[in-house]
C-alpha positions as CSV (number, residue, x, y, z in Angstrom):
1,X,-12.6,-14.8,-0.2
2,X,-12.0,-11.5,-2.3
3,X,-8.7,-11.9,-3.9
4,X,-5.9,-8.9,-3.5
5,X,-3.7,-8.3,-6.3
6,X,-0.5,-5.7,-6.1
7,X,0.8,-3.7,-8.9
8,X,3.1,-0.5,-9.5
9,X,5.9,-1.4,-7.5
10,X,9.4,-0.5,-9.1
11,X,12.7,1.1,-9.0
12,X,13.1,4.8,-8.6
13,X,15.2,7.2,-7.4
14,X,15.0,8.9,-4.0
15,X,12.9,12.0,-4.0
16,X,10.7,9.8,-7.0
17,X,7.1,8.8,-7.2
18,X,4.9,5.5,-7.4
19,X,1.8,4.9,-7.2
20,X,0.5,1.2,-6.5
21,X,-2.7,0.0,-6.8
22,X,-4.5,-3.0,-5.1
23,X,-7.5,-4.7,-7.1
24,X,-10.2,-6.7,-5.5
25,X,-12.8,-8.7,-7.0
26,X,-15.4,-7.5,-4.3
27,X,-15.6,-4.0,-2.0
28,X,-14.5,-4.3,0.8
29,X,-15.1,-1.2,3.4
30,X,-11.7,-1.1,5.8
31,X,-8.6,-1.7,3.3
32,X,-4.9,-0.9,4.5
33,X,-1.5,-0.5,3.0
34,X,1.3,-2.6,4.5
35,X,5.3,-3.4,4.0
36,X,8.1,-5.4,4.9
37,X,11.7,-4.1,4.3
38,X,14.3,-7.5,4.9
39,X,15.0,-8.6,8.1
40,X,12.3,-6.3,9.4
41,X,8.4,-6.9,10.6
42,X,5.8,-6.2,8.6
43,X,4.3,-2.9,9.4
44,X,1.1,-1.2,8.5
45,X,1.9,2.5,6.1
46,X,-1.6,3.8,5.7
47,X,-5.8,2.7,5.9
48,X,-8.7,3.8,4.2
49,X,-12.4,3.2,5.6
50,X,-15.3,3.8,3.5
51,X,-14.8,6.3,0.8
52,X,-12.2,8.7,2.3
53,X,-11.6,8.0,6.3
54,X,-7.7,7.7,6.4
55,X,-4.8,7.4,8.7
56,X,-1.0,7.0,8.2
57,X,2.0,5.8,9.8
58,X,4.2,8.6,11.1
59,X,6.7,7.7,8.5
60,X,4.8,8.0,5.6
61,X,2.7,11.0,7.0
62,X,2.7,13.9,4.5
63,X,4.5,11.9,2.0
64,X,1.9,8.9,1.1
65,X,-2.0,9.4,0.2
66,X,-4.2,6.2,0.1
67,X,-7.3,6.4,-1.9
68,X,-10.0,4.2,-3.3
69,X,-12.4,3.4,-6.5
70,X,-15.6,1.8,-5.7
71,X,-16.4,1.7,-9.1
72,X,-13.3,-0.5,-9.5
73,X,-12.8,-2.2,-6.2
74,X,-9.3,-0.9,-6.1
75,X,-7.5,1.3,-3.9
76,X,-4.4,3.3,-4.4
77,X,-1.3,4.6,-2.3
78,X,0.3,7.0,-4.0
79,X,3.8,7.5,-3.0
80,X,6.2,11.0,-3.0
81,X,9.3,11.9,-2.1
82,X,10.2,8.6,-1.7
83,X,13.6,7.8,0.5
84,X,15.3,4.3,0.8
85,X,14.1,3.9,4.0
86,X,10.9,2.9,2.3
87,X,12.5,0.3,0.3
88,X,10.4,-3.0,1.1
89,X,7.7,-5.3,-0.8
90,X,4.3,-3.4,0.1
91,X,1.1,-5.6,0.2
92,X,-2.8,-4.7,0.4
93,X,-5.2,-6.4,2.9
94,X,-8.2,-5.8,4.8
95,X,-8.0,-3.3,7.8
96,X,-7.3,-5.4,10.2
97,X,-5.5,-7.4,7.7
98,X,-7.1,-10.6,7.8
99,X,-4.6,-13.9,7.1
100,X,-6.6,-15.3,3.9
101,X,-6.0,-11.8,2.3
102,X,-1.9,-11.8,2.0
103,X,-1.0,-11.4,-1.4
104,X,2.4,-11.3,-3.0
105,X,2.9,-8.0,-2.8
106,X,4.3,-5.7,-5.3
107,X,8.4,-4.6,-5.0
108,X,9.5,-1.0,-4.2
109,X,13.1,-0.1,-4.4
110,X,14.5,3.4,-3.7
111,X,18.1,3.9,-4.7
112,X,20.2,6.2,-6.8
């Protein structure tokens, strides 16, 4: 098991910026970006296969890039214009997300 571990999660205004990163202690080649806003399912945002094969959710499309360091094992999602509909903890797993994997998750709150 290759432990996930969240960070960069905050509070910032709508049309602000994060960026969150997800360190592993290994590399692992499929890794994807998920959140869960309250009372809601926990959906996948954006995935990243090998060194630059992505794909986003509709509603982050445009607005979120997911990237990666090998050199680090850690992958990134940076976040723009960021609305409260985005609001929700946000977690890193394997893509598929794999249950051993869950972490935490890291907190992002959008609000004026």
């Amino acid at each position: 098991q290759v432990p996930l571990v969240e960070s960069g999660g905050g509070l910032v205004q709508p049309g602000g910026s994060l960026r969150l990163s997800c360190a592993a202690s290994g590399s692992i080649f499929g890794m994807g970006w998920y959140r869960q806003a309250p009372g809601k399912a926990r959906e996948l945002v954006a995935w990243i296969r090998g060194p630059d094969f992505t794909n986003y959710s509709d509603s982050v499309k445009g607005r979120f890039t997911i990237s990666r360091s090998y050199g680090k094992n850690t992958v990134y999602l940076q976040m723009n214009s960021l609305k409260p509909e985005d609001t929700a903890v946000y977690y890193c797993n394997k893509h598929p997300p794999d249950a051993l994997y869950w972490g935490q998750g890291t907190q992002v709150t959008v609000s004026s």
